[in-house]
N, CA, C and O of each residue as an XYZ file, in Angstrom:
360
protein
N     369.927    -12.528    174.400
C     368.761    -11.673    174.350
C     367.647    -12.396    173.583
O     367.912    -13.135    172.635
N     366.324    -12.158    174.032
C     365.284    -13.112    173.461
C     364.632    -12.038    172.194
O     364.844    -10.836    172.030
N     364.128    -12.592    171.731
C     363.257    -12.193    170.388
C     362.715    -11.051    170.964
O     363.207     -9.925    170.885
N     361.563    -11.397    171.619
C     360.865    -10.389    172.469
C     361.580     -8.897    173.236
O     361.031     -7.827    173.499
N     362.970     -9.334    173.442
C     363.549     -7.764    174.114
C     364.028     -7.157    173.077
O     363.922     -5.933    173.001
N     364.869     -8.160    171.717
C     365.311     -7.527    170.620
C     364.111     -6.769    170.541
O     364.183     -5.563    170.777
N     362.989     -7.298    170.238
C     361.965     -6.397    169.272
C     361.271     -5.020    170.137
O     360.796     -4.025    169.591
N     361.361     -5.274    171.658
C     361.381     -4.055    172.897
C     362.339     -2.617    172.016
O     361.913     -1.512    171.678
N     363.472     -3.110    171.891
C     364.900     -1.886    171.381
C     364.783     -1.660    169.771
O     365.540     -1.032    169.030
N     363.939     -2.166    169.558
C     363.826     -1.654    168.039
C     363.266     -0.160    167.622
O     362.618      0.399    168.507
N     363.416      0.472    166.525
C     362.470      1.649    166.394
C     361.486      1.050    165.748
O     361.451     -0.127    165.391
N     360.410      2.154    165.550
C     359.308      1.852    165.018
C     359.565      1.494    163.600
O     358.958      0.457    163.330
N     360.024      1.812    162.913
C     360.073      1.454    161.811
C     360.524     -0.025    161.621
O     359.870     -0.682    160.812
N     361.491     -0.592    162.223
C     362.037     -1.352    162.593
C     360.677     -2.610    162.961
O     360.586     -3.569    162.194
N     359.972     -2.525    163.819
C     358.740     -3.127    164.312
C     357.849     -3.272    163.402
O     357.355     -4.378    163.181
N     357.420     -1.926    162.576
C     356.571     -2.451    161.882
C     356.827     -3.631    160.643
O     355.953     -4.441    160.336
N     358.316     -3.572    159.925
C     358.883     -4.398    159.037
C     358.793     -5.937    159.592
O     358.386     -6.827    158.844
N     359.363     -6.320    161.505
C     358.947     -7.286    161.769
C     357.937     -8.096    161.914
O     357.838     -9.323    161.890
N     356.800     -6.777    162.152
C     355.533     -7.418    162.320
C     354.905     -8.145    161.029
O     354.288     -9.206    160.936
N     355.341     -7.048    159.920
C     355.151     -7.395    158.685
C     355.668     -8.703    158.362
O     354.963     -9.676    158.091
N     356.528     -8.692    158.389
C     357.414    -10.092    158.463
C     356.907    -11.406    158.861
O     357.030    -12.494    158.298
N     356.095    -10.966    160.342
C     356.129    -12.313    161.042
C     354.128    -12.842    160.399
O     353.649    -13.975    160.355
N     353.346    -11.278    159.954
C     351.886    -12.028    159.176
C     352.564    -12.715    157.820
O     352.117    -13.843    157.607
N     353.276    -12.383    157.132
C     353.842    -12.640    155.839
C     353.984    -14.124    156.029
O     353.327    -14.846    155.279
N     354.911    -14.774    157.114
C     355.719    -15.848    157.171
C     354.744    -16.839    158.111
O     355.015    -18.040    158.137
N     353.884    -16.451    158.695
C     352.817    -17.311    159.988
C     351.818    -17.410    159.440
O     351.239    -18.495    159.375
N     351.179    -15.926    158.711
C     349.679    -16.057    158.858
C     349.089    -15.729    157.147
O     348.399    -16.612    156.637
N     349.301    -14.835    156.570
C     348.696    -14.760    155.101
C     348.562    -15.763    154.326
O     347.591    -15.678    153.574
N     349.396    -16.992    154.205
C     349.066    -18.026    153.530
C     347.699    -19.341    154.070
O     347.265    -20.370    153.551
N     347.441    -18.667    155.217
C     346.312    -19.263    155.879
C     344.968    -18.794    155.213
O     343.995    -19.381    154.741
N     345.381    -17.323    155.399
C     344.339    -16.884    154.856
C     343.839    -16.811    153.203
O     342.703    -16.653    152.756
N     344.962    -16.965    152.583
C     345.022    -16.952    151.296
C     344.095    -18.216    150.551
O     343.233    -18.149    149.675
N     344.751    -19.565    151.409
C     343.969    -20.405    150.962
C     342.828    -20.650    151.405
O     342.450    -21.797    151.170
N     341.901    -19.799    152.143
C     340.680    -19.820    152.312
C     339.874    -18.649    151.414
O     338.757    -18.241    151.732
N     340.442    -18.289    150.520
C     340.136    -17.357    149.276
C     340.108    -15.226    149.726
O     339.544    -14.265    149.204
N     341.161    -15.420    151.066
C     341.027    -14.216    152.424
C     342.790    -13.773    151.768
O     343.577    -14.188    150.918
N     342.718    -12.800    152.697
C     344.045    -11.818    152.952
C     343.586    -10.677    153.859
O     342.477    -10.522    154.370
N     344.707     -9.889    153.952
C     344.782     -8.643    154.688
C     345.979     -8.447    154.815
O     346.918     -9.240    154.750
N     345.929     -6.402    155.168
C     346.843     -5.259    154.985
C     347.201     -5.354    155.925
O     346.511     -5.829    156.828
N     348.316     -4.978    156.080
C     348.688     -4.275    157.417
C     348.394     -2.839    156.779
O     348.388     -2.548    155.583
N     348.168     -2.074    157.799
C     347.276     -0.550    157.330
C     348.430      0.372    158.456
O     348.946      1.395    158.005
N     348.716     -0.015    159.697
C     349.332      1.006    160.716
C     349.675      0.246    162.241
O     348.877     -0.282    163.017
N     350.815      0.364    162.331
C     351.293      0.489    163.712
C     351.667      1.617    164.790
O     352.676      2.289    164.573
N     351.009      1.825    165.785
C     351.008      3.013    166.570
C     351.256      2.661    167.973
O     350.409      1.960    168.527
N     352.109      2.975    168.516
C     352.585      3.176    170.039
C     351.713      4.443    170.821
O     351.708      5.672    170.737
N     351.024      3.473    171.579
C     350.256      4.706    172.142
C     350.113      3.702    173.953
O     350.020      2.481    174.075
N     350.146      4.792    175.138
C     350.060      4.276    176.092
C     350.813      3.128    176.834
O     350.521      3.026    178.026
N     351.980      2.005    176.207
C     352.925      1.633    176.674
C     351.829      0.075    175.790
O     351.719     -0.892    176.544
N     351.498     -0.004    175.116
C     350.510     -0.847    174.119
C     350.828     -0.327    172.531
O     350.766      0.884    172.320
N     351.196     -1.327    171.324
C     351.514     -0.948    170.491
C     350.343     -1.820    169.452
O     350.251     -3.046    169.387
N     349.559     -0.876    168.736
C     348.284     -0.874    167.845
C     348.789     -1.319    166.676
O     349.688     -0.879    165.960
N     347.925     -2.462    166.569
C     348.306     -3.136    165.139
C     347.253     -2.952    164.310
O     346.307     -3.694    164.575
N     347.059     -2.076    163.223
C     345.666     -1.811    162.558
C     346.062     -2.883    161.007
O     346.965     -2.868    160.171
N     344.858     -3.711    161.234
C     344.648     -4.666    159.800
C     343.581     -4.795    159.220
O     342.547     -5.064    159.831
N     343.649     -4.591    157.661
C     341.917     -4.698    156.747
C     341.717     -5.962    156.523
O     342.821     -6.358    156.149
N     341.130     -6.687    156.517
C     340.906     -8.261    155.816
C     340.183     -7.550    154.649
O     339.546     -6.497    154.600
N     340.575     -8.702    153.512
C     340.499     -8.306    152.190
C     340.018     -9.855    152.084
O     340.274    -10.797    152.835
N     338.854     -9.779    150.322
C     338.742    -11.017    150.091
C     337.677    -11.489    150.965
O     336.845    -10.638    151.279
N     337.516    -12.749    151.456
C     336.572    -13.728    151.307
C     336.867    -13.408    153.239
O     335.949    -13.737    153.990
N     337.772    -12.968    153.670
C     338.025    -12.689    155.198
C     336.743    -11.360    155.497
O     336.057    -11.441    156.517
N     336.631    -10.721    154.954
C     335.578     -9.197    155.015
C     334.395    -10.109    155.407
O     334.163    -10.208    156.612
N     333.728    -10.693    154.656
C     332.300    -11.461    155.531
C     332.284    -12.379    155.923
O     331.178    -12.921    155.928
N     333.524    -13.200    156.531
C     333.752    -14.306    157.281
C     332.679    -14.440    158.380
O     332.158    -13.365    158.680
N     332.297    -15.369    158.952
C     332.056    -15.631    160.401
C     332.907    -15.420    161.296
O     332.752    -14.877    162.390
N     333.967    -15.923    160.756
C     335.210    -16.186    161.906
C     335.933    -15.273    162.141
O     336.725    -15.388    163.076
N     335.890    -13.999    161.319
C     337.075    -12.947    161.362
C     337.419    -12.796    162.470
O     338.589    -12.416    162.423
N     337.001    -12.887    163.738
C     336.908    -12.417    164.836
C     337.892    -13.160    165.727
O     338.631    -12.683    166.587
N     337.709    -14.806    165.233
C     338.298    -15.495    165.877
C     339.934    -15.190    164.924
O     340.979    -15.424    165.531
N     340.016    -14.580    163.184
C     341.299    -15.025    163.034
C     341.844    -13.526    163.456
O     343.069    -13.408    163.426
N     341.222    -12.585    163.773
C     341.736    -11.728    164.668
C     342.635    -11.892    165.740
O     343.847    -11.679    165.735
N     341.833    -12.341    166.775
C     342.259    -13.002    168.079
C     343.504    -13.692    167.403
O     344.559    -13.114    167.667
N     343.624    -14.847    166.553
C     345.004    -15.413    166.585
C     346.164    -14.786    166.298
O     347.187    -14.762    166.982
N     345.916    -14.186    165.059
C     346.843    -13.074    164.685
C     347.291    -12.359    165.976
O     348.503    -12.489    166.142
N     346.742    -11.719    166.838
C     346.959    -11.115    168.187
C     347.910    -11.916    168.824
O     349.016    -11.574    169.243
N     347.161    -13.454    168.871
C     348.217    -14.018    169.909
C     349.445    -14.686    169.252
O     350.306    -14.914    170.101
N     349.733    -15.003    168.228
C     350.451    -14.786    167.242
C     351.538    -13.576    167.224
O     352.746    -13.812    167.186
N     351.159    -12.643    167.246
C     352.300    -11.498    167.797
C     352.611    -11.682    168.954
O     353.812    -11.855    169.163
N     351.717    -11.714    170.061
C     352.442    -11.178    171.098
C     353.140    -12.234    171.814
O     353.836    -12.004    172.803
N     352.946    -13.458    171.291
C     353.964    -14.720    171.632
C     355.115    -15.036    171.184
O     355.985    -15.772    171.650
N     355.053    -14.313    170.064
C     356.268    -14.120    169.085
C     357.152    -12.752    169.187
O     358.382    -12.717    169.212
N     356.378    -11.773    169.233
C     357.346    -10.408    169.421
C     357.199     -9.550    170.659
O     358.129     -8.785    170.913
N     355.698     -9.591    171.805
C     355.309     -8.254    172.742
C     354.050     -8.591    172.750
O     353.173     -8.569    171.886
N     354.092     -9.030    174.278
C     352.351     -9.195    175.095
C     351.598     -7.825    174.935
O     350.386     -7.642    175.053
N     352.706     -6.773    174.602
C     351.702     -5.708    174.712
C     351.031     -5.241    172.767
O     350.838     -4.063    172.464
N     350.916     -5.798    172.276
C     350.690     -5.701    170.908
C     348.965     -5.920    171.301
O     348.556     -6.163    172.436
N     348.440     -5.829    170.554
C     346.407     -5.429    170.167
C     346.385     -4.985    168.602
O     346.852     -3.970    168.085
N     345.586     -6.238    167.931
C     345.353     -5.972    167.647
C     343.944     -5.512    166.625
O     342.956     -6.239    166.724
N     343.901     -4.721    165.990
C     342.555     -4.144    165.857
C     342.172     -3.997    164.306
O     342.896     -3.349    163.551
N     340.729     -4.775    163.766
C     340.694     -4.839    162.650
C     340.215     -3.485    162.218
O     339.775     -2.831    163.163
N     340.170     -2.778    160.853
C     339.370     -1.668    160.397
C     338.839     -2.074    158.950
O     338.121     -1.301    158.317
């Protein structure tokens, strides 16, 4: 079974700990050393698409680029756990 179907049969709770997991271990130390971070704030299953809500904190809030480290983070999940992941800064 691949990563991706494990993380299909998971519960939510379950998902959100991985997701947590996988910014923790891929992506926060990226951001960290650019003087940035961010929350995970909420994961929501809605429509057969599962909502990843994140704050950038730090030096990420008036970036230029937030947009683009959005987008990676996105593809970052969904290459790693579910094409159907989005996600969405607040």
């Amino acid at each position: 079974m691949t990563e991706q179907e494990k993380f299909q049969q998971m519960t939510i709770v379950q998902k959100i700990n991985t997701i947590d997991k996988v910014l923790e271990e891929n992506i926060r130390d990226f951001l960290i050393k650019d003087n940035g971070d961010m929350d995970l704030i909420d994961v929501v299953e809605k429509n057969n698409l599962l909502f990843v809500y994140i704050e950038f904190q730090g030096a990420c809030v008036s970036c230029a680029s937030a947009g683009g480290t959005q987008a990676s983070i996105e593809n970052i999940l969904q290459r790693m756990l579910a094409p159907e992941i989005r996600v969405v800064s607040i």
